[in-house]
mmCIF file of the N, C-alpha and C atoms, coordinates in Angstrom:
data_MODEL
# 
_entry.id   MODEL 
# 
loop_
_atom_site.group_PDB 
_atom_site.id 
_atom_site.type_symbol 
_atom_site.label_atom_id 
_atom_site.label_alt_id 
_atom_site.label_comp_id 
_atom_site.label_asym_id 
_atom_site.label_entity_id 
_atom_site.label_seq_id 
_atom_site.pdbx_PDB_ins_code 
_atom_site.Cartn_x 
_atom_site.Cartn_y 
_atom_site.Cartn_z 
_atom_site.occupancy 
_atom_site.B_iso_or_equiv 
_atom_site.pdbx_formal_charge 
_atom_site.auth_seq_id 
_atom_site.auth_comp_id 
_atom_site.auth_asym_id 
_atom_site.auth_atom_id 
_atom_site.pdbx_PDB_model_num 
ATOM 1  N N  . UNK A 1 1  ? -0.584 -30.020 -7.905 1.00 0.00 ? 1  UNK A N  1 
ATOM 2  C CA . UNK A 1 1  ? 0.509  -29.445 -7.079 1.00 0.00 ? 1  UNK A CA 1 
ATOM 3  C C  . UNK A 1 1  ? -0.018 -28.270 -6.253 1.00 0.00 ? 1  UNK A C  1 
ATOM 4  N N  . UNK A 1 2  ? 0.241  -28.420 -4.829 1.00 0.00 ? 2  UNK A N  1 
ATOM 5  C CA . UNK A 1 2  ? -0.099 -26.884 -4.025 1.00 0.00 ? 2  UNK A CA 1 
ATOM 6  C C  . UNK A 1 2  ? 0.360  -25.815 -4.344 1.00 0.00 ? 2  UNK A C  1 
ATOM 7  N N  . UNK A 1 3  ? -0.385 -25.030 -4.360 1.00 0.00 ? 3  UNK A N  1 
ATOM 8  C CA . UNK A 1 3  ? 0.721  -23.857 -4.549 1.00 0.00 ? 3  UNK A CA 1 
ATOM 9  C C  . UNK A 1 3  ? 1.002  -23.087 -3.473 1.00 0.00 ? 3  UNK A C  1 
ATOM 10 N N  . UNK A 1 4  ? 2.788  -23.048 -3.618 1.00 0.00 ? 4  UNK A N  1 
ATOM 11 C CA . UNK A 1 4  ? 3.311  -22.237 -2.506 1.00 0.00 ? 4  UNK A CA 1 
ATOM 12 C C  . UNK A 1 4  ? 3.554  -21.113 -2.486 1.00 0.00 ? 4  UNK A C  1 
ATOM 13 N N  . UNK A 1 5  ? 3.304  -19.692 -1.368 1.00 0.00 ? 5  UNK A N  1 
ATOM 14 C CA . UNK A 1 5  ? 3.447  -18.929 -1.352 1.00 0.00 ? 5  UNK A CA 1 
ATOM 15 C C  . UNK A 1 5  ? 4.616  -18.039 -0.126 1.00 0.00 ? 5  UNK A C  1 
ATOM 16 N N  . UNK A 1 6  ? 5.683  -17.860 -0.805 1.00 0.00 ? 6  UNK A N  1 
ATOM 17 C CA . UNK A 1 6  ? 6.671  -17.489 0.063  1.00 0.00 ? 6  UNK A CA 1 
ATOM 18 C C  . UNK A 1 6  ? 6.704  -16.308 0.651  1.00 0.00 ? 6  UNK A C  1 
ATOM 19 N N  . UNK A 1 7  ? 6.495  -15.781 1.994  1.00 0.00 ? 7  UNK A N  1 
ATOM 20 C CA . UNK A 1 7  ? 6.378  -15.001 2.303  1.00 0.00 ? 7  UNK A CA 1 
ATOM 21 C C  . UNK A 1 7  ? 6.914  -14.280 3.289  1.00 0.00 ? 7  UNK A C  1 
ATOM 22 N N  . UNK A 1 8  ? 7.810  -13.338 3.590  1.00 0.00 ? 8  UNK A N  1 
ATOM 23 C CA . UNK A 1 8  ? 8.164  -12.500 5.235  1.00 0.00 ? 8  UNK A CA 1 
ATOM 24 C C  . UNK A 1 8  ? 7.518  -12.955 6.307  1.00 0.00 ? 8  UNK A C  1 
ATOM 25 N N  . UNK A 1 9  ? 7.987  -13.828 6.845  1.00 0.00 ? 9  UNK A N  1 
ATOM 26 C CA . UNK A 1 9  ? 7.585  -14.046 8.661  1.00 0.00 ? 9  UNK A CA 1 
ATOM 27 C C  . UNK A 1 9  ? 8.423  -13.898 9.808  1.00 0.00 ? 9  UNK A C  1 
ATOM 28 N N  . UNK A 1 10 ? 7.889  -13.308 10.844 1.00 0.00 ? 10 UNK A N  1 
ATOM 29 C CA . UNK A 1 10 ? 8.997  -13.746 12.164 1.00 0.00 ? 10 UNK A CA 1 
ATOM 30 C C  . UNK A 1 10 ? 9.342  -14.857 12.704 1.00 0.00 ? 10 UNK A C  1 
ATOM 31 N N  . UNK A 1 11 ? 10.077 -15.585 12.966 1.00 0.00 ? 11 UNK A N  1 
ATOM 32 C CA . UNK A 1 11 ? 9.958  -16.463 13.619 1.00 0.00 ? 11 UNK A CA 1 
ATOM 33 C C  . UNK A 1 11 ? 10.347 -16.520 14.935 1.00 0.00 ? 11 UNK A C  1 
ATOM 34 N N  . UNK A 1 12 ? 9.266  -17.547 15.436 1.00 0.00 ? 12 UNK A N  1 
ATOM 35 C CA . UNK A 1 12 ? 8.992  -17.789 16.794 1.00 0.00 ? 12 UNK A CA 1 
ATOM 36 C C  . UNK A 1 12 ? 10.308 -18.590 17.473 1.00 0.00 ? 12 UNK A C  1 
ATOM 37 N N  . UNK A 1 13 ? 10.754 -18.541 16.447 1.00 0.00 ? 13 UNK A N  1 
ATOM 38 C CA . UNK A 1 13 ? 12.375 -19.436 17.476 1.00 0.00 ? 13 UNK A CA 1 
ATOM 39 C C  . UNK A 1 13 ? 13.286 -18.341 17.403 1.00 0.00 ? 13 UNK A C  1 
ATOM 40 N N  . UNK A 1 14 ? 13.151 -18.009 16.264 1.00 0.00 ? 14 UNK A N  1 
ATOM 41 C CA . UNK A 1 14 ? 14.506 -16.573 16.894 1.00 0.00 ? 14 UNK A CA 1 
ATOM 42 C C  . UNK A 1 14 ? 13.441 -15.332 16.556 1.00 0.00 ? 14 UNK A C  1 
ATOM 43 N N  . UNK A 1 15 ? 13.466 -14.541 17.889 1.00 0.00 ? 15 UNK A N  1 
ATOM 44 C CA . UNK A 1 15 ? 12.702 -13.105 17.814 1.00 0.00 ? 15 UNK A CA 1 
ATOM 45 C C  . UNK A 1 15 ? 13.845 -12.095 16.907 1.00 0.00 ? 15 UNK A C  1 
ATOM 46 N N  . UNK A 1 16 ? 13.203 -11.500 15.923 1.00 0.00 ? 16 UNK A N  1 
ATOM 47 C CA . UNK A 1 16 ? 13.425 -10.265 15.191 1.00 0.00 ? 16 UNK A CA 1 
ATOM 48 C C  . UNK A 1 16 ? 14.417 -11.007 13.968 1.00 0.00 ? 16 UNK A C  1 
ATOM 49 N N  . UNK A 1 17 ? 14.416 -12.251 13.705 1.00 0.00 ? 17 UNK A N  1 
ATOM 50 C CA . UNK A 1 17 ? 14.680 -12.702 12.745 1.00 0.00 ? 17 UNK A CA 1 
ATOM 51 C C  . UNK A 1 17 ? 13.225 -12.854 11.940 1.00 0.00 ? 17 UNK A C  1 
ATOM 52 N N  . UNK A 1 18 ? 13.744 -12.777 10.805 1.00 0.00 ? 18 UNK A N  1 
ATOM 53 C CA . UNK A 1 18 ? 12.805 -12.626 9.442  1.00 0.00 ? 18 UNK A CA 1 
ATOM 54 C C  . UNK A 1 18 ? 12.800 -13.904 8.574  1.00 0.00 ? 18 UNK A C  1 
ATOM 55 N N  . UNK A 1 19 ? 12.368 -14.589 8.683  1.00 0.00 ? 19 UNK A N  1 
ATOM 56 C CA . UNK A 1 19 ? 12.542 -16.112 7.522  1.00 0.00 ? 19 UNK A CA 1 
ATOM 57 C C  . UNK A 1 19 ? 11.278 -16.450 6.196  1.00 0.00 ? 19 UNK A C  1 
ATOM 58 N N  . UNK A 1 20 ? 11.463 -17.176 5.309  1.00 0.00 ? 20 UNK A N  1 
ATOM 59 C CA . UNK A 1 20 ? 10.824 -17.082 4.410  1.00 0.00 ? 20 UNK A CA 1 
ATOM 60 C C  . UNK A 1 20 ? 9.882  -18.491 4.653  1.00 0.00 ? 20 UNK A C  1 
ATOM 61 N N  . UNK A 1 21 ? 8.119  -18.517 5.247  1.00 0.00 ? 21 UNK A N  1 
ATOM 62 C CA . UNK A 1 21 ? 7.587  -19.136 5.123  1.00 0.00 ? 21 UNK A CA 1 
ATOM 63 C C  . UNK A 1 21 ? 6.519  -19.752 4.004  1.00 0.00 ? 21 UNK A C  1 
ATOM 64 N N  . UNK A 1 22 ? 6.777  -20.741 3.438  1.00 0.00 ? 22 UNK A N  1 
ATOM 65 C CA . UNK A 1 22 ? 5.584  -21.537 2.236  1.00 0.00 ? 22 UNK A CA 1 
ATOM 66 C C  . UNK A 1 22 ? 4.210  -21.803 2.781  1.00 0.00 ? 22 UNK A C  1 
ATOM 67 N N  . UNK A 1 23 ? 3.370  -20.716 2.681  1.00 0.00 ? 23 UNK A N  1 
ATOM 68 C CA . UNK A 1 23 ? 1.852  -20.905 2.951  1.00 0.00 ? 23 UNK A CA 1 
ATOM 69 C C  . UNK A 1 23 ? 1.378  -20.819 1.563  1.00 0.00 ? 23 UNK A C  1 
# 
């Protein structure tokens, strides 16, 4: 199993929104 790491990102579709990306 990968392991996912959830983390604070901006996202590029909405500016100054904050979303939780799995790298």
């Amino acid at each position: 199993m990968a392991r996912k790491r959830w983390r604070w990102k901006r996202s590029p579709l909405s500016p100054g929104a904050w979303v939780f990306w799995d790298f």
